[in-house]
C-alpha positions as CSV (number, residue, x, y, z in Angstrom):
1,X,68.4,116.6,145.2
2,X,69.0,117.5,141.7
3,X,72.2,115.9,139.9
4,X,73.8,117.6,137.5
5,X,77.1,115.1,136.4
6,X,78.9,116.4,133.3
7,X,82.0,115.2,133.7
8,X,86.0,116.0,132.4
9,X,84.8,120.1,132.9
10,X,82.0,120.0,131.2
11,X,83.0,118.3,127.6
12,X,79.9,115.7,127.5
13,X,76.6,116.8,127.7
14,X,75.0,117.2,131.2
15,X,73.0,114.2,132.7
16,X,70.6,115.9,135.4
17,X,69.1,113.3,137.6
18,X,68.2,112.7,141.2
19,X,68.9,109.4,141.4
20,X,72.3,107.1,140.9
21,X,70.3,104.1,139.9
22,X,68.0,106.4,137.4
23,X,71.6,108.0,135.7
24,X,73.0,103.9,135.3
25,X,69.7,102.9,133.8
26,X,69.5,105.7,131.3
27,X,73.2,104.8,130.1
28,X,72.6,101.6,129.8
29,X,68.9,102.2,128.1
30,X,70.5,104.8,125.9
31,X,73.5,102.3,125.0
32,X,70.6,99.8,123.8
33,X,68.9,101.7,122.1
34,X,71.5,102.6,119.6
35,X,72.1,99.2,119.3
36,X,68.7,98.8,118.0
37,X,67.3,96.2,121.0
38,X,64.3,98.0,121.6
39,X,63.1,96.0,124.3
40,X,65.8,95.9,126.9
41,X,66.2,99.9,126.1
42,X,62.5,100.3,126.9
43,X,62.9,98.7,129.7
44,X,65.8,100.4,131.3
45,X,64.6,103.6,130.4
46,X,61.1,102.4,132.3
47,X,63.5,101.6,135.5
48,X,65.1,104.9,135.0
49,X,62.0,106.8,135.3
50,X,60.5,104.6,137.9
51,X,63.8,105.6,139.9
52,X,63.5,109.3,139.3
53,X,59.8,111.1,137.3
54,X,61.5,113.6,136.4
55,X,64.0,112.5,134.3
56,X,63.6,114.8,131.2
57,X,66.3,112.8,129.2
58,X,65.1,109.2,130.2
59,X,62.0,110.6,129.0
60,X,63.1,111.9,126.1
61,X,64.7,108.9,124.7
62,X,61.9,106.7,125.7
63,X,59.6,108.8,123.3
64,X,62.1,108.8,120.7
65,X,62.0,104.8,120.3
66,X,57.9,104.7,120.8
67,X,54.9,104.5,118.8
68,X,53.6,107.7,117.9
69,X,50.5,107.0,119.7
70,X,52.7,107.1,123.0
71,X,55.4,109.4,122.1
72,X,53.1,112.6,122.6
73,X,52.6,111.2,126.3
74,X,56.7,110.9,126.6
75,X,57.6,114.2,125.0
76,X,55.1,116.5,127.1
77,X,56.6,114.9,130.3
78,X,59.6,115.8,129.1
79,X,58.7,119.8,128.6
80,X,56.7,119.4,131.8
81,X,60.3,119.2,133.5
82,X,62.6,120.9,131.5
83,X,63.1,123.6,133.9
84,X,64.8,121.2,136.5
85,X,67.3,121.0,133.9
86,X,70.4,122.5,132.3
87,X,69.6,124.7,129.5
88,X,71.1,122.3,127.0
89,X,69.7,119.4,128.0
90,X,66.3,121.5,127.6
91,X,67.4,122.2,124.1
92,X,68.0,118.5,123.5
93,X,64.3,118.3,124.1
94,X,63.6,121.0,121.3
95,X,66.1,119.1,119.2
96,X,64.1,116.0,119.4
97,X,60.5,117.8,119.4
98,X,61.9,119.4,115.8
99,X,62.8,116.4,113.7
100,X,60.1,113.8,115.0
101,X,57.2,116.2,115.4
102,X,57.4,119.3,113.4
103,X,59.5,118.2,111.1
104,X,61.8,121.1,111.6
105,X,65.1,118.9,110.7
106,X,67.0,121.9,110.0
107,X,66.1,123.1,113.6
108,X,67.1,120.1,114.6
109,X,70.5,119.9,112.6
110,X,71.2,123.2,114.7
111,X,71.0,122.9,117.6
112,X,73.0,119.5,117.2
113,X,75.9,121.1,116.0
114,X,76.1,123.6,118.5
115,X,75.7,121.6,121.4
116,X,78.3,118.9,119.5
117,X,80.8,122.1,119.5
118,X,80.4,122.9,123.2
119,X,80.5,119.4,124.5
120,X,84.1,118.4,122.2
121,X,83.8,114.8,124.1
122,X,80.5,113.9,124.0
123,X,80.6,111.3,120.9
124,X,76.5,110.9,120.5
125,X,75.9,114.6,119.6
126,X,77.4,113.9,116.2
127,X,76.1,110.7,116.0
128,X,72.5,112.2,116.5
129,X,73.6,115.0,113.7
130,X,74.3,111.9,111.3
131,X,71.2,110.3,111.9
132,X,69.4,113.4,110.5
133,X,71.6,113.7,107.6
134,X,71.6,110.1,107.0
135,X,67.6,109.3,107.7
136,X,66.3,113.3,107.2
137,X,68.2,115.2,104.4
138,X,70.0,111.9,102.9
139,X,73.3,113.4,102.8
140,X,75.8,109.8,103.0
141,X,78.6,112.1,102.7
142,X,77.5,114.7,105.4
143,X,76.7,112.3,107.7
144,X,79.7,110.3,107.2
145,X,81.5,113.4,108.4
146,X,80.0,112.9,112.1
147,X,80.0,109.9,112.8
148,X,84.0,109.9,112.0
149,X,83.8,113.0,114.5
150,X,82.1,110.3,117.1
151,X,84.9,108.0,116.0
152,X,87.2,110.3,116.7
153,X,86.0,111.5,120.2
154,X,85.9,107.8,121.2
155,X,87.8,105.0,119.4
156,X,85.6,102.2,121.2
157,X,82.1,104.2,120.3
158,X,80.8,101.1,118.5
159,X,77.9,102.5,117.2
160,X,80.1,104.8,115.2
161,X,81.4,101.4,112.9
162,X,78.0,100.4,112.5
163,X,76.8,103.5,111.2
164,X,79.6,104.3,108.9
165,X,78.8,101.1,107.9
166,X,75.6,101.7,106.7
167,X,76.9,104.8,105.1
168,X,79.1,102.5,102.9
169,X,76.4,100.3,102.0
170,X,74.0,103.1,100.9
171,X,77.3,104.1,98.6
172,X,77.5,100.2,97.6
173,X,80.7,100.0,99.0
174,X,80.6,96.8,100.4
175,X,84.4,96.2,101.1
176,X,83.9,99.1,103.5
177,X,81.0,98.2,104.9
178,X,82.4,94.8,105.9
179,X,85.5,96.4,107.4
180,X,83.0,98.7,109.4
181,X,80.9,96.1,110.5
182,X,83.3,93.6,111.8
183,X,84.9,96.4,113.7
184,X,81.5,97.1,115.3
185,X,81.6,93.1,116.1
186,X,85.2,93.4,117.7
187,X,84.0,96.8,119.4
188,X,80.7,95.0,120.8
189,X,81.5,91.6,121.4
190,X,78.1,90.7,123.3
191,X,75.8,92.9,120.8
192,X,73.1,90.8,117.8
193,X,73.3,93.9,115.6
194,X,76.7,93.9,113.9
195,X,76.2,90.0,113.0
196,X,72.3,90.5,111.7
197,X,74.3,92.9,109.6
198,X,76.8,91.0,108.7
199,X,74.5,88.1,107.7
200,X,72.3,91.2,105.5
201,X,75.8,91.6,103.7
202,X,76.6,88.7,102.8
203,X,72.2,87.9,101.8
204,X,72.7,90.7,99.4
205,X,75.9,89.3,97.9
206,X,74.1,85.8,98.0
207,X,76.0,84.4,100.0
208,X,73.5,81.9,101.5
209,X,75.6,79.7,104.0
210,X,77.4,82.7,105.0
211,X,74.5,84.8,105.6
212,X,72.8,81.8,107.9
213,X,75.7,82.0,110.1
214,X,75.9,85.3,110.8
215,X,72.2,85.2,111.6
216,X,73.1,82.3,114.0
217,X,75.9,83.8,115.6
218,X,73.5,87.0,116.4
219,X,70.4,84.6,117.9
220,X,73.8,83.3,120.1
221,X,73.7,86.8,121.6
222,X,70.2,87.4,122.0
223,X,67.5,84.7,120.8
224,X,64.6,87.0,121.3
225,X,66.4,89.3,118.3
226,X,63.6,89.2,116.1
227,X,65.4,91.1,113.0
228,X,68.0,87.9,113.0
229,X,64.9,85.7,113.3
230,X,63.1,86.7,110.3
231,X,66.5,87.0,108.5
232,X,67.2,83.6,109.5
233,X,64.5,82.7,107.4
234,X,64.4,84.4,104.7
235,X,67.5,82.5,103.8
236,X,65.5,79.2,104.0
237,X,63.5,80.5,101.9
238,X,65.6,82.1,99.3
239,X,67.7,78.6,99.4
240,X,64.0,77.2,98.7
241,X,63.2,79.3,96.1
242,X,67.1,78.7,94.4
243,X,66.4,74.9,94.4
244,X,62.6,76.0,92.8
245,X,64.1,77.7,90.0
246,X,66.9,75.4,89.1
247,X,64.1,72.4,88.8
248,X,61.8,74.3,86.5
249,X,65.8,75.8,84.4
250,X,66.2,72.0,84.0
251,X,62.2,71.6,83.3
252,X,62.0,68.9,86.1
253,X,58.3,69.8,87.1
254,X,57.6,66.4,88.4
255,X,59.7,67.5,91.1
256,X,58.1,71.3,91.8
257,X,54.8,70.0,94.1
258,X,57.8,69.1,96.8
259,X,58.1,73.1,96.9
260,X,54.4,73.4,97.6
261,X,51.9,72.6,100.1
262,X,49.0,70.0,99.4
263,X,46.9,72.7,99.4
264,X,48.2,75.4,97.5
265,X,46.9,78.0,95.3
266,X,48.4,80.7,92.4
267,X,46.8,83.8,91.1
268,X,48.8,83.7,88.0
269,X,50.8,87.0,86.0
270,X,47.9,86.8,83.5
271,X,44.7,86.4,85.9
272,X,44.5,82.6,85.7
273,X,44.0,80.7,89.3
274,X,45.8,77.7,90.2
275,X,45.1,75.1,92.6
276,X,46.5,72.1,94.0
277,X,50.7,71.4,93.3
278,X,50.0,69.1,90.4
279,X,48.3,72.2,88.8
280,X,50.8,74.8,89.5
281,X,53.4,72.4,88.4
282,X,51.3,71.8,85.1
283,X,50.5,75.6,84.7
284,X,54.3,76.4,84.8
285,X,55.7,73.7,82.4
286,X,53.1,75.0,80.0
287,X,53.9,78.4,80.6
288,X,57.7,78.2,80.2
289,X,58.9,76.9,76.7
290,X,62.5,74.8,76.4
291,X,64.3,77.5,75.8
292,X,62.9,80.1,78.4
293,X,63.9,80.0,82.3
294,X,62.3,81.5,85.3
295,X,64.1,83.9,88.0
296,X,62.9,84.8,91.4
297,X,64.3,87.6,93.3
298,X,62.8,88.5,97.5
299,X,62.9,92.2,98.5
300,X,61.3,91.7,101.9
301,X,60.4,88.9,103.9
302,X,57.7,89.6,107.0
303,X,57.8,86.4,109.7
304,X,54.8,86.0,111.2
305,X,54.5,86.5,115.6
306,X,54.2,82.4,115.5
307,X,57.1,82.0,113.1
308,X,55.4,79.4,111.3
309,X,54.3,81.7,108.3
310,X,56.1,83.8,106.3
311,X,55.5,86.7,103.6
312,X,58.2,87.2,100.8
313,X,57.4,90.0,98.4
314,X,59.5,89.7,95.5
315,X,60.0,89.8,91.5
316,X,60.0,87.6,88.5
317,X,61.2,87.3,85.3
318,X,60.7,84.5,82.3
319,X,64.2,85.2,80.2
320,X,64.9,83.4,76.9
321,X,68.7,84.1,76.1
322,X,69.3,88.0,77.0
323,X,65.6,88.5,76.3
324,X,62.8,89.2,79.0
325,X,59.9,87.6,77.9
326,X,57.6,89.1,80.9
327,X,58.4,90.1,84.3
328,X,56.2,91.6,87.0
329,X,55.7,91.3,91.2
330,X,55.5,88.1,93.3
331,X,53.9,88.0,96.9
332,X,53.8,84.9,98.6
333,X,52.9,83.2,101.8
334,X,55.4,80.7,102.5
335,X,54.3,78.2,105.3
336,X,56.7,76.1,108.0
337,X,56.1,72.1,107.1
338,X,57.6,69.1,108.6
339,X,59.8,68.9,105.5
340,X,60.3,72.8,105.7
341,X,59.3,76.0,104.1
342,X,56.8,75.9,101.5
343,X,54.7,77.7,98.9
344,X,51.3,78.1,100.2
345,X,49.7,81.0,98.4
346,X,51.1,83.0,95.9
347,X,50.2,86.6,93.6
348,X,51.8,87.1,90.6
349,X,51.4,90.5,88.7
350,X,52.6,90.6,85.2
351,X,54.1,94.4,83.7
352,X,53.7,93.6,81.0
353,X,52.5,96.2,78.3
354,X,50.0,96.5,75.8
355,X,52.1,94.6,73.2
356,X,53.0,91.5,75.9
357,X,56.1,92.8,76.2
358,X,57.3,93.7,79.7
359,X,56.9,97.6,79.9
């Protein structure tokens, strides 16, 4: 038999199921989802259809947070059963179909707010409204607007801190941003998410030790959290990288080689190839004069699946005073040695002009 729950009269959004068990999974696949721990929502949305096949909305989220190889083979499950559904929950399935297929976000955006109107309680309409104004349109302010709405409609909606904490950093507000996301730590005591973010925080502040803890006190929670593992070490490596630069600043190259492996190699700014530390080491002593300096910045870091590898893709620049003397785009692969993480191979691409100057 078909069950149809919305509960307090109808102010959250139907959950049609024929199955208890099925309706638990779902919440609890849909409440890690947004906390971005793909796996275990997976695999409570999995349970939930096992429970019950025709579970448009465990269906539906399932093919929101899937590859887009399998999300076709979600979605037309989904419309297969729509009609054993309320209407709204069969306009959730249009809502989703617009904005991750078509992209018709401003269908999308529609049918959002009217569903968020008619259900006054339910605090994840508005928060799926932000996420298009946020991800979609990129409209911070807009979407800031709905997830205070979901704030509003539930004071212990964590998800709400965490993404009004994003908001604030995409505004560089970072005083917010940490208010927001050690609320979203109180609100979710058990989650990864808001300490990963934390740990981000403080990584762009460079706040190394800082940063390192967060990280740790996020693997606490979950140790399979692979965006805490990878952040974990990308602040080994940027802590490498610090001590790298401050031995060539005080031209102590002797010292560099302890920064690379025995066997690496440099493809140079200006198309020379390196090989061996002693020749990197040689190379950059040359290339640096007394009064110049060298600074390394990491956008990204990519770990490897056995963790003993690591990509950084970065920048450079060789200063003299407040003068750049050339700057350009690093990518290295940094490996994990018994005396820790290491330069193994490395790219360097100059932008420099015409004239030598950087352009």
């Amino acid at each position: 038999m078909l069950m149809s729950r919305p509960t307090a009269a109808s102010r959250l959004l139907p959950i049609t199921t024929t199955s208890d068990e099925a309706r638990r999974r779902f919440i609890a696949g849909r409440h890690h989802a947004f906390h971005y721990q793909a796996s275990r929502a997976q695999g409570e949305l999995d349970a939930a259809l096992a429970a019950d096949p025709h579970f448009v909305l465990a269906y539906l989220h399932r093919g929101g947070m899937s590859s887009p190889e399998e999300r076709g083979r979600f979605f037309e499950q989904a419309r297969a059963h729509r009609e054993r559904v309320t209407e709204d929950e069969g306009r959730m399935v249009d809502a989703f179909h617009a904005f991750l297929w078509e992209p018709r976000v401003e269908e999308a955006i529609a049918i959002f707010s009217e569903l968020a109107e008619r259900y006054p309680d339910d605090p994840y309409l508005p928060t799926y409204l932000g996420l298009r104004y946020l991800h979609n349109l990129g409209q911070p302010g807009a979407a800031k607007e709905q997830f205070e709405r979901a704030r509003r409609r539930d004071p212990d909606f964590s998800q709400a801190a965490f993404w009004l904490g994003q908001v604030a950093l995409r505004q560089d507000d970072h005083d917010r941003a940490r208010q927001e996301l050690e609320t979203y730590a109180e609100l979710a005591p058990d989650q990864p998410r808001p300490h990963d973010c934390l740990g981000l925080l403080c990584l762009h502040q460079g706040l190394l030790d800082d940063a390192e803890s967060h990280f740790r006190d996020a693997l606490e929670r979950d140790p399979t959290f692979v965006e805490s593992r990878q952040n974990r070490v990308r602040v080994q490596v940027e802590r490498a990288q610090r001590d790298l630069e401050e031995l060539v600043h005080r031209r102590e190259f002797d010292d560099v080689p302890r920064f690379l492996t025995t066997s690496v190699s440099v493809a140079g700014p200006q198309g020379e190839f390196l090989s061996g530390p002693a020749e990197v080491a040689a190379h950059w002593e040359t290339m640096l004069d007394p009064s110049s300096s060298l600074e390394l910045e990491i956008d990204e870091l990519y770990l490897a699946v056995e963790e003993d590898l690591a990509t950084a893709l970065g920048s450079y620049r060789t200063v003299s005073g407040d003068r750049t003397l050339d700057a350009g785009t690093v990518m290295s692969l940094w490996a994990m040695t018994v005396e820790g993480w290491k330069i193994h191979r490395s790219v360097w691409s100059s932008q420099a002009g015409p004239g030598g100057d950087p352009a």
